[in-house]
C-alpha positions as CSV (number, residue, x, y, z in Angstrom):
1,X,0.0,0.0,0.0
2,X,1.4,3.5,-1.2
3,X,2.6,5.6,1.8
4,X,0.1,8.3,0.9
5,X,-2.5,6.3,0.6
6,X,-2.1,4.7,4.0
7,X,-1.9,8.4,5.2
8,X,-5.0,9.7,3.7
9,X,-6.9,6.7,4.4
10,X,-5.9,7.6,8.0
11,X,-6.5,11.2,7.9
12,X,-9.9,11.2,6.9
13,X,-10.8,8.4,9.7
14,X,-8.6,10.7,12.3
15,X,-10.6,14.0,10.7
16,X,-13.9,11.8,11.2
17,X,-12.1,10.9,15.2
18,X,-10.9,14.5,15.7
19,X,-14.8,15.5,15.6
20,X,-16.1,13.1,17.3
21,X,-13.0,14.0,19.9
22,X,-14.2,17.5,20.3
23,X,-18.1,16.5,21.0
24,X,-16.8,14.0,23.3
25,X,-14.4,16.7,25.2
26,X,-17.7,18.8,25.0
27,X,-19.7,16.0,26.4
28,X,-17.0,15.6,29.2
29,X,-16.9,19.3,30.2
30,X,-21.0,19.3,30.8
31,X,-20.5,16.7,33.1
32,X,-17.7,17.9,34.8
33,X,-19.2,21.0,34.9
34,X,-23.0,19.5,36.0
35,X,-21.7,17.0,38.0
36,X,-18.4,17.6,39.0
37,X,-15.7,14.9,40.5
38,X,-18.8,13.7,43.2
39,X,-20.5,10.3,44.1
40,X,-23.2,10.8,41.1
41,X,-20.4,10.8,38.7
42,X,-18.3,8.0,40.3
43,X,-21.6,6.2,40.4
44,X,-22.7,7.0,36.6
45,X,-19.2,6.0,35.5
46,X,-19.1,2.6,37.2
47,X,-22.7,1.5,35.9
48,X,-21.1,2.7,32.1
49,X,-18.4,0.3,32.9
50,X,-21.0,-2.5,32.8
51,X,-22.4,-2.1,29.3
52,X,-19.6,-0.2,27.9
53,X,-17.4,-3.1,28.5
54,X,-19.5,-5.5,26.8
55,X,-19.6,-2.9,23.9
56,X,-15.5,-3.1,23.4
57,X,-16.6,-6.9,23.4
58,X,-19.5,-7.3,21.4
59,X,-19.3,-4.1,19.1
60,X,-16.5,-1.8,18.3
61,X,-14.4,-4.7,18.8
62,X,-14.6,-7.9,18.3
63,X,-17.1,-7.3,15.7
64,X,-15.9,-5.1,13.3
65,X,-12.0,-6.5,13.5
66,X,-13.3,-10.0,12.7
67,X,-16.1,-9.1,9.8
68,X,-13.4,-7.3,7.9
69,X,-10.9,-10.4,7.1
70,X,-13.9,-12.3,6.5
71,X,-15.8,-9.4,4.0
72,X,-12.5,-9.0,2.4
73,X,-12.4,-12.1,0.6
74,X,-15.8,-11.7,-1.3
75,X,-14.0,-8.9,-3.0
76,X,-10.1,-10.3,-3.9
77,X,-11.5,-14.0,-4.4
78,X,-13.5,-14.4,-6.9
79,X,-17.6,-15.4,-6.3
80,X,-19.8,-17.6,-8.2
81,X,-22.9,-16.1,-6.9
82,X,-23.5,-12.1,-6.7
83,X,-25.6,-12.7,-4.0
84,X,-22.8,-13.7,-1.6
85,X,-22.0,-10.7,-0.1
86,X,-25.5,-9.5,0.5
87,X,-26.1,-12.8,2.3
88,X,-22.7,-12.5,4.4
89,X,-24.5,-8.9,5.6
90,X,-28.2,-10.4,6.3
91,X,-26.5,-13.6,8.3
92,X,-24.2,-11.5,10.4
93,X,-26.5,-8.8,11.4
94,X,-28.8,-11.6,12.0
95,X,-26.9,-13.2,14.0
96,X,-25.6,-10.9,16.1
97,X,-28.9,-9.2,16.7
98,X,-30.1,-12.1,18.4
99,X,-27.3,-13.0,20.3
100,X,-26.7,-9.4,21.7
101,X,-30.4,-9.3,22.4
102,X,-30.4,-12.2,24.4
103,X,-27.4,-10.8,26.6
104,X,-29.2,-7.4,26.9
105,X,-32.3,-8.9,28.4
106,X,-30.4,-11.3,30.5
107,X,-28.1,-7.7,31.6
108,X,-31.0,-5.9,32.8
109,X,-32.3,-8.8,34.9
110,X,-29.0,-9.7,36.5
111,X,-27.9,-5.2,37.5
112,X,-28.4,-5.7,41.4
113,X,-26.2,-8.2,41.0
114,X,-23.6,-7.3,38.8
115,X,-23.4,-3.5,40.3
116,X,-23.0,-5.1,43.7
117,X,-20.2,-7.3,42.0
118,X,-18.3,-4.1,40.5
119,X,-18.9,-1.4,42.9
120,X,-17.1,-2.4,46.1
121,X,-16.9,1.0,47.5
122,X,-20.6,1.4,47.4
123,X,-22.2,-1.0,49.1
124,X,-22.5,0.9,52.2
125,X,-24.9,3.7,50.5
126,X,-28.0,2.2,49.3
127,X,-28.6,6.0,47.3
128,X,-25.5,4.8,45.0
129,X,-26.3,1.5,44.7
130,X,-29.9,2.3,43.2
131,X,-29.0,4.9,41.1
132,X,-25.8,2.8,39.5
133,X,-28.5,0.2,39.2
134,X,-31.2,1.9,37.0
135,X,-28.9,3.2,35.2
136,X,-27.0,0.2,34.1
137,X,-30.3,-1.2,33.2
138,X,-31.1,2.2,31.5
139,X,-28.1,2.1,29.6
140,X,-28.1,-2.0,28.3
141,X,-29.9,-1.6,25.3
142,X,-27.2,0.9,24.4
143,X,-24.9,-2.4,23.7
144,X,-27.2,-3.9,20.8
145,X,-27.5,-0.4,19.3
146,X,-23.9,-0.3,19.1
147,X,-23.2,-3.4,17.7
148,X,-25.1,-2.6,15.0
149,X,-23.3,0.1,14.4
150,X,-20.2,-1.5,15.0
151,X,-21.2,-4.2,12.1
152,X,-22.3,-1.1,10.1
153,X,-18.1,0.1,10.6
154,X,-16.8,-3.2,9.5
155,X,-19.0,-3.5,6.6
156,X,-18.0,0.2,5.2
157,X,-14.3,-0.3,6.1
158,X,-14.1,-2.7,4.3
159,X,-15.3,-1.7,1.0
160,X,-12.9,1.6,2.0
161,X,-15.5,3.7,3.3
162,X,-14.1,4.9,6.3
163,X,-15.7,8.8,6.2
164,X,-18.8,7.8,7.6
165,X,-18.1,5.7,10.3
166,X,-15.6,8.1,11.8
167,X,-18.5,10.3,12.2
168,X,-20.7,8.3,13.5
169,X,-19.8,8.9,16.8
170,X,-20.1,12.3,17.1
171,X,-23.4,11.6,17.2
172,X,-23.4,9.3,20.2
173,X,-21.7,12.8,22.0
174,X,-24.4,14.7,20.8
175,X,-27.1,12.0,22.0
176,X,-25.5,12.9,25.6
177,X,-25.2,16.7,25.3
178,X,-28.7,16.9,24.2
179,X,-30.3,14.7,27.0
180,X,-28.1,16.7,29.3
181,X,-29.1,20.1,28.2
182,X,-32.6,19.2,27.4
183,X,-33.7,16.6,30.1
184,X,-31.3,17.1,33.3
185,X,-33.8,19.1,34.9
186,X,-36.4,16.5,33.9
187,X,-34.8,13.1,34.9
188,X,-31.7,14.5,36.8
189,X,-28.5,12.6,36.6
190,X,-30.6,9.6,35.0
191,X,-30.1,12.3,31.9
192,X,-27.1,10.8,31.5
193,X,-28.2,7.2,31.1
194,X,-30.9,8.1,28.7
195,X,-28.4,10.4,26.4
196,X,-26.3,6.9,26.2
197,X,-29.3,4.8,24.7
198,X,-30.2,8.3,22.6
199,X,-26.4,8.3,21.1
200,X,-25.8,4.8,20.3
201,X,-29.2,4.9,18.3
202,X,-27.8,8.2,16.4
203,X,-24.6,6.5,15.5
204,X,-26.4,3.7,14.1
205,X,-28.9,5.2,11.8
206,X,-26.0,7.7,10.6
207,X,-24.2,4.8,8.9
208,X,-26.9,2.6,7.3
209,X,-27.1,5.1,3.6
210,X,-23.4,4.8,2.7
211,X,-24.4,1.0,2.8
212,X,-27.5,1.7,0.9
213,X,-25.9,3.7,-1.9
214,X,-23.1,0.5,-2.5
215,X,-26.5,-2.0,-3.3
216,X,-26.4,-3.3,0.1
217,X,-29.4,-3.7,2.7
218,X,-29.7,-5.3,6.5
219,X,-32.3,-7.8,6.1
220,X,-33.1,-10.5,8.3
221,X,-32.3,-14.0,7.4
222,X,-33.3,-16.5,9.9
223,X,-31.0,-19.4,8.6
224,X,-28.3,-17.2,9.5
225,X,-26.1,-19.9,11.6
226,X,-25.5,-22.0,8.2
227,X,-24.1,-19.2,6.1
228,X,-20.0,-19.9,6.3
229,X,-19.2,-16.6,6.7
230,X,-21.2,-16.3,9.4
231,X,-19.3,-19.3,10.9
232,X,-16.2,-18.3,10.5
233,X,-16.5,-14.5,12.0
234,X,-17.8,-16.4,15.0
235,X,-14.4,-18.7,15.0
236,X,-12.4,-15.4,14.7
237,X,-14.4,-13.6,17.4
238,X,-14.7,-15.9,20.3
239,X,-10.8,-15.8,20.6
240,X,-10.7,-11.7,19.8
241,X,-13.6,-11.3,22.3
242,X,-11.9,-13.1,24.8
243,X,-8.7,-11.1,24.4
244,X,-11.1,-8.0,24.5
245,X,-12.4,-9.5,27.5
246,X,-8.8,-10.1,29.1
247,X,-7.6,-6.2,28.5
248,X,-11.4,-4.7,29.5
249,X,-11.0,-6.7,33.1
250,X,-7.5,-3.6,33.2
251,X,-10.2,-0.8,33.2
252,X,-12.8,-3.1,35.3
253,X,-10.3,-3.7,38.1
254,X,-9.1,0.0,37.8
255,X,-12.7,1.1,38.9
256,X,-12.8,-1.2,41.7
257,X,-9.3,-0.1,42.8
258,X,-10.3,3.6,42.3
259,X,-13.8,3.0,44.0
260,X,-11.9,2.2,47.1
261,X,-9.8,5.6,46.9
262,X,-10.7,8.3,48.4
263,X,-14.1,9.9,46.5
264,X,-13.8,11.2,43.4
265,X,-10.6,9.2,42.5
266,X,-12.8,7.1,39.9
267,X,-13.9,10.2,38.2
268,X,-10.4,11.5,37.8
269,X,-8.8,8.7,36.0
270,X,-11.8,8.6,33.7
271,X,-11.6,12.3,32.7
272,X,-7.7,11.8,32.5
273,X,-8.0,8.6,30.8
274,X,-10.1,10.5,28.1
275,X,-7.5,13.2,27.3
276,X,-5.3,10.2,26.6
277,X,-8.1,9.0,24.6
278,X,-7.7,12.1,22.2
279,X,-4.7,11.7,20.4
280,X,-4.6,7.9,20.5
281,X,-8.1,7.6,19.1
282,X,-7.2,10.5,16.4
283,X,-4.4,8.9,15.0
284,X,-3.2,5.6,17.0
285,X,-6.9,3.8,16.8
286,X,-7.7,5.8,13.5
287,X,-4.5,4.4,11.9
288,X,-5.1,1.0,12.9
289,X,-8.5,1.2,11.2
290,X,-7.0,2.5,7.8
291,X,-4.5,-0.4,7.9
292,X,-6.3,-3.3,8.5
293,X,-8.5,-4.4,5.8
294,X,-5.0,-3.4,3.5
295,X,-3.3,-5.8,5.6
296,X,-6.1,-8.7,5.6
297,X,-6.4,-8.2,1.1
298,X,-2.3,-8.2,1.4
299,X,-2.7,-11.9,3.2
300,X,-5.5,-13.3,0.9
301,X,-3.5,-12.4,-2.3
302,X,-0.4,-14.1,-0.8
303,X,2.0,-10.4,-0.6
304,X,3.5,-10.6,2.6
305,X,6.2,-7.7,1.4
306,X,3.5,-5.3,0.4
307,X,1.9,-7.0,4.0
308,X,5.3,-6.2,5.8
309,X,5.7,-2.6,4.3
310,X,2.4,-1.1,5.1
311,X,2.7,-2.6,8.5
312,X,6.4,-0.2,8.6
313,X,4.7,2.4,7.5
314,X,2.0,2.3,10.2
315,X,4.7,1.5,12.8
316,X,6.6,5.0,11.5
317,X,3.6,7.1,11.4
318,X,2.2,5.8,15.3
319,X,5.8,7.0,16.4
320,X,6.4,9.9,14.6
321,X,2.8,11.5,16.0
322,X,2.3,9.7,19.7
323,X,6.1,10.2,20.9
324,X,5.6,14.5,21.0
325,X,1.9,13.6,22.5
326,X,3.6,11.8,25.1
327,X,6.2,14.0,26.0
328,X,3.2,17.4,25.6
329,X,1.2,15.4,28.3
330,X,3.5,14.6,30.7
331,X,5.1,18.5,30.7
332,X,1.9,19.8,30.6
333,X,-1.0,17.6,32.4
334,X,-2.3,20.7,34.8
335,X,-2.7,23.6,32.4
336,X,-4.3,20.9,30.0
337,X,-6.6,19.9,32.4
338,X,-7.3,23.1,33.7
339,X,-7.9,24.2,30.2
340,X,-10.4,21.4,29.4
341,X,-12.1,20.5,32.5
342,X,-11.7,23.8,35.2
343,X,-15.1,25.7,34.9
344,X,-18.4,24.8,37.0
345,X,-18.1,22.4,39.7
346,X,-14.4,21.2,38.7
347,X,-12.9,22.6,41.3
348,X,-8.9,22.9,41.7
349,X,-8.7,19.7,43.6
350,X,-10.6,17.7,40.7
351,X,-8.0,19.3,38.0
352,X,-5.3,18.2,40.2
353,X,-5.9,14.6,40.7
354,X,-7.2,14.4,37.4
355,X,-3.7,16.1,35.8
356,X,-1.9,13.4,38.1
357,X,-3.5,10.7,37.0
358,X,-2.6,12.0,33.4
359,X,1.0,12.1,34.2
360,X,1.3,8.9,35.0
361,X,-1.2,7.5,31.7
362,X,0.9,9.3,29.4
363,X,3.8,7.1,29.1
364,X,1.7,4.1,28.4
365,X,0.5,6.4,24.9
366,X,2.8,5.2,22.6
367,X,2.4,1.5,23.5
368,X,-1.4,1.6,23.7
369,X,-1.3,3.1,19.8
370,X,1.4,0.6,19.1
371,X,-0.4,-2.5,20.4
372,X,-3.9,-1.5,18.5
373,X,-1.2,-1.7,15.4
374,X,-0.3,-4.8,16.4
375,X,-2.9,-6.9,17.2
376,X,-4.4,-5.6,13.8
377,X,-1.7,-7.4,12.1
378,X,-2.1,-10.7,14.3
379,X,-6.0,-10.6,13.2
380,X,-4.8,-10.1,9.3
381,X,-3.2,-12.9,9.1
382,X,-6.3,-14.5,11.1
383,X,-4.2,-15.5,14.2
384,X,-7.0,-14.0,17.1
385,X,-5.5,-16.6,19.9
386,X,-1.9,-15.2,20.1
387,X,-3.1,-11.4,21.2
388,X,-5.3,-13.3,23.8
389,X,-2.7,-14.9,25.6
390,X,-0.4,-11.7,25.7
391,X,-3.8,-9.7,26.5
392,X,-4.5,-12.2,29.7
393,X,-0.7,-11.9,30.5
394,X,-0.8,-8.6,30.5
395,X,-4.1,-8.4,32.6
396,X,-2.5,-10.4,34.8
397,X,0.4,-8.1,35.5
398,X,-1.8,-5.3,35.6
399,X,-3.9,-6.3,38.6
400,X,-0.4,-7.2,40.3
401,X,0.4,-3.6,40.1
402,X,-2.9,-2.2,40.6
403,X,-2.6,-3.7,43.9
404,X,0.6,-2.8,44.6
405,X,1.1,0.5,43.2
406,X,-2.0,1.9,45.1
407,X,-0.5,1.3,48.4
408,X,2.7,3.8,47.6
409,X,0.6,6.3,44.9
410,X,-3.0,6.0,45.8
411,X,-5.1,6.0,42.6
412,X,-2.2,7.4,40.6
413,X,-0.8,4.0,41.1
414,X,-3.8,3.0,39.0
415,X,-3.2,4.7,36.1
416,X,1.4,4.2,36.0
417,X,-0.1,0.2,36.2
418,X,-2.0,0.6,33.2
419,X,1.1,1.8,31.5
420,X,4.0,-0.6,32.6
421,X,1.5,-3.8,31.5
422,X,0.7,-1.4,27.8
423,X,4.4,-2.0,27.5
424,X,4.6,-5.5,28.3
425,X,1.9,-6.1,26.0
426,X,3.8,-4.6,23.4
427,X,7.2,-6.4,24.0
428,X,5.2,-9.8,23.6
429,X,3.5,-8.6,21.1
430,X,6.7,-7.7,18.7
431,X,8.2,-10.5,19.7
432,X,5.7,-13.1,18.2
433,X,4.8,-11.5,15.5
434,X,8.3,-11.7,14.6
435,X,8.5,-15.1,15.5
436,X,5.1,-15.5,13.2
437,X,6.3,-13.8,10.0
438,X,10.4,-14.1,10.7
439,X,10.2,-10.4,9.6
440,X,12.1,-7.9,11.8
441,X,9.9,-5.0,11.0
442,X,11.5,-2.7,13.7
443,X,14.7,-3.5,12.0
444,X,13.7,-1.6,8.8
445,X,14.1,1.9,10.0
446,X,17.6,3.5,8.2
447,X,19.6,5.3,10.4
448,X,19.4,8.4,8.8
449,X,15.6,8.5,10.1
450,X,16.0,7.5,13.3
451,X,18.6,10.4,13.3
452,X,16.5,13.6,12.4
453,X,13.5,11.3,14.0
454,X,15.9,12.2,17.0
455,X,16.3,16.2,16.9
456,X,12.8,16.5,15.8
457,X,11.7,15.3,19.1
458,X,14.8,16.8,21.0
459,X,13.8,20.1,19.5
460,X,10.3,19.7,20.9
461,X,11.5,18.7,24.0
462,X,13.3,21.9,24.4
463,X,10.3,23.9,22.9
464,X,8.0,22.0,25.5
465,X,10.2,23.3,28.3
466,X,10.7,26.8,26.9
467,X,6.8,27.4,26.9
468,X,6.4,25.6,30.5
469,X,8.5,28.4,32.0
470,X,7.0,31.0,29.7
471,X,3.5,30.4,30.4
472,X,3.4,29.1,34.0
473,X,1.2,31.3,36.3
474,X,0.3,33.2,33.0
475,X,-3.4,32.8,31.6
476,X,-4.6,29.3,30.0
477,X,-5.2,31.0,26.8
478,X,-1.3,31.6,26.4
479,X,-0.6,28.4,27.5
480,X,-3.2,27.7,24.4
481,X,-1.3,29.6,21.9
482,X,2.1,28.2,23.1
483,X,1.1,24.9,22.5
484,X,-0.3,25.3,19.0
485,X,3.1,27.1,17.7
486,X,5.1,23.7,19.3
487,X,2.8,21.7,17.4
488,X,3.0,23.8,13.9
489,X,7.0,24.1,14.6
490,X,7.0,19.9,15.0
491,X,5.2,19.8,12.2
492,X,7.5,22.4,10.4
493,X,10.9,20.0,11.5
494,X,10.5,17.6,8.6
495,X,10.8,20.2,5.9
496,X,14.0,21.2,7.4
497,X,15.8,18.3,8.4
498,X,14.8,16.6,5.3
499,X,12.8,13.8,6.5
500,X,10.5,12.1,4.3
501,X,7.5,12.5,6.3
502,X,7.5,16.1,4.4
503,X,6.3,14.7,1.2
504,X,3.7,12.7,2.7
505,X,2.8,16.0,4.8
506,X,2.7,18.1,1.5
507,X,0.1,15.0,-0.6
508,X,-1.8,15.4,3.0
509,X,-2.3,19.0,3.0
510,X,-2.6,19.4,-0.9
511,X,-5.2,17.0,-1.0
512,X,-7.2,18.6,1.7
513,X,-10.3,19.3,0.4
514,X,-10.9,15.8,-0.9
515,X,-10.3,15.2,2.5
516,X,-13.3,16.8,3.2
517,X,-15.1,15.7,0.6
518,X,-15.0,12.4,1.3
519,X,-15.9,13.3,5.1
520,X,-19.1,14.6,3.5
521,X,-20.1,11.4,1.8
């Protein structure tokens, strides 16, 4: 796959992310600003754990990683029937709406349980309990909603569509900033439960007329479990869900750690945790989308060195953008916070546990981008059980430290566990795809890159401190300002060092408004 092509393919999904970024920081700051760092949003936030979890499972996924190696071959081997892919569609959303039905009924029933299970902390105040209850049953429908969508993403990705479904959820932000605006004074914080189910149905219906205009309908097909394609996504999920499963139990136990903190430490890793969220999910997660269903057509049509040099190009592109991230959160996790987050009911003391909490998430960046990389290329070459034993290892490792780290940092112990075991992950992780391929892909990276790779970040380094001293006890907005002009002098290093990231950076931003174009359908 053509360096550009990778590129743009990634831009417009991190264009599509970037959006969908900004509502979410939007969302973020009315709760923050509603809510605050209290018991109602520690409570809120453990009952989203519940269905959310089972949405990184069922959905965003499991789903669409293991529908697009399977709708990939209906397109580079050829079909005797027309029909075929239109069946793979009706057999899968079939499928999948009954089995996710079945656990969303079977969710609501079993709440008292499961909240009782999950929220440790709270079982001494019945008013928590109940209101994490109703709204974890409030909210379970929101995880069949979303795996619709999530089939929708895999379906579109596939046939390189990527525009719409990086919108999409922006408008599972807006679901939530309207039912908080418009019904908070209505339901009360049960707004927030309500905007969930009114999001996930948004993001859904966005995505079905891209489908719609390529010939393709969801239609139910009841013999759904003998269609082989059907089959065979459910032999690649069950091990990808499982894996899913292994690194969602990090974030459970992080909860329950946090939930035994002192109040409000739940609230500030989640709020931290979503400023990480930003740049990993605009290009780290947006990347790994873009490459994946080049990856899985590289494997069916037997090229592993067009396989092994879009995987390089990927692995260039995560460091070249998540290494300055790293370093920008790490120098600057209070202003950013305080920035973001300090208006309303934020008070200092939220902005500062949150921004400590960041400190310590932001090494594990570059790894977390990294691994989604990764694990893309395990499932291309439709290996799903390798990433699940590194993913329980790693899980393992993380509740270790989680239990350790807590004694010495409190909840900030929570967040530098999550990191160490997102480098672990990653070391196993190179290592057997190595073994896997016998390709040394970190091994392809000339010196002369790694070099100006080198003072590029050096440079911002320096920059990063310069504005630190410049800015500190100054206003947030010139904080603001400092911050864009290290980003556009970053950005500026590759035209004069040389690097080759500058011609890829010049097709980029020449070819901007197809960019946009193709964000607008």
């Amino acid at each position: 796959m053509r360096e550009t092509a990778l590129l743009k393919n990634t831009v417009v999904i991190g264009l599509g992310t970037l959006l969908s970024r900004i509502s979410g920081l939007l969302r973020e700051i009315l709760i923050s600003s509603f809510f605050g760092a209290t018991w109602v949003t520690d409570a809120f936030l453990i009952a989203y754990t519940i269905p959310n979890l089972l949405r990184r499972l069922f959905a965003e996924g499991a789903l669409s990683t293991s529908v697009v190696p399977v709708f990939s071959r209906y397109f580079v081997v050829p079909s005797s029937s027309e029909e075929r892919p239109q069946d793979f569609i009706s057999s899968v959303f079939s499928g999948f709406t009954v089995i996710v039905t079945l656990v969303c009924v079977l969710g609501m029933v079993f709440s008292p349980l499961i909240v009782r299970l999950v929220a440790l902390g709270f079982r001494g105040d019945p008013a928590k309990l109940l209101f994490t209850t109703r709204s974890t049953q409030i909210m379970f429908p929101f995880l069949l909603l979303i795996s619709w969508s999530a089939l929708l993403m895999g379906f579109l990705n596939t046939l390189h569509i990527f525009s719409w479904s990086a919108v999409a959820p922006f408008f599972f932000n807006l679901g939530t900033i309207v039912s908080i605006l418009a019904f908070r004074r209505i339901f009360g914080p049960y707004a927030l439960a309500f905007g969930v189910v009114l999001g996930g149905l948004w993001q859904f219906l966005f995505q079905i007329p891209p489908l719609r205009q390529k010939g393709f309908t969801l239609r139910i097909r009841w013999r759904f479990f003998r269609d082989p394609g059907f089959q065979e996504v459910l032999k690649l999920m069950l091990p990808v869900t499982f894996a899913l499963a292994v690194s969602q139990v990090n974030t459970l136990v992080d909860r329950i750690v946090a939930s035994l903190c002192r109040e409000g430490a739940v609230s500030a890793l989640y709020f931290s945790d979503r400023l990480m969220e930003f740049p990993l999910g605009v290009f780290g997660v947006a990347l790994s989308v873009a490459v994946l269903p080049s990856l899985s057509q590289n494997v069916w049509m037997e090229n592993m060195e067009e396989w092994q040099g879009t995987l390089w190009q990927g692995i260039r592109w995560v460091l070249f953008f998540m290494l300055p991230a790293v370093v920008f959160l790490m120098v600057f996790p209070l202003p950013l916070v305080n920035l973001v987050y300090r208006r309303g009911v934020f008070d200092h003391l939220a902005a500062e546990m949150t921004a400590a909490a960041l400190f310590f998430y932001a090494p594990g960046l570059l790894f977390f981008a990294l691994n989604h990389l990764l694990t893309r290329a395990f499932y291309s070459l439709r290996d799903t059980r390798t990433p699940v034993k590194i993913g329980l290892l790693s899980v393992l490792l993380n509740v270790v430290l989680d239990l350790w780290l807590v004694r010495f940092l409190d909840f900030q112990g929570v967040a530098l566990a999550t990191s160490f075991s997102a480098f672990f992950q990653f070391t196993l992780l190179v290592y057997f795809l190595r073994q896997k391929t016998k390709i040394g892909v970190f091994l392809r990276f000339p010196r002369g890159w790694l070099w100006k790779a080198g003072v590029q970040l050096g440079v911002f380094v320096l920059g990063c401190v310069c504005v630190a001293r410049t800015t500190m006890h100054r206003s947030l907005w010139e904080f603001a300002l400092g911050a864009f002009f290290l980003w556009v002098l970053y950005l500026a290093l590759p035209f004069l060092l040389g690097m080759d990231e500058r011609k890829v950076l010049l097709a980029m931003f020449g070819d901007v408004r197809r960019v946009f174009r193709q964000l607008g359908g």
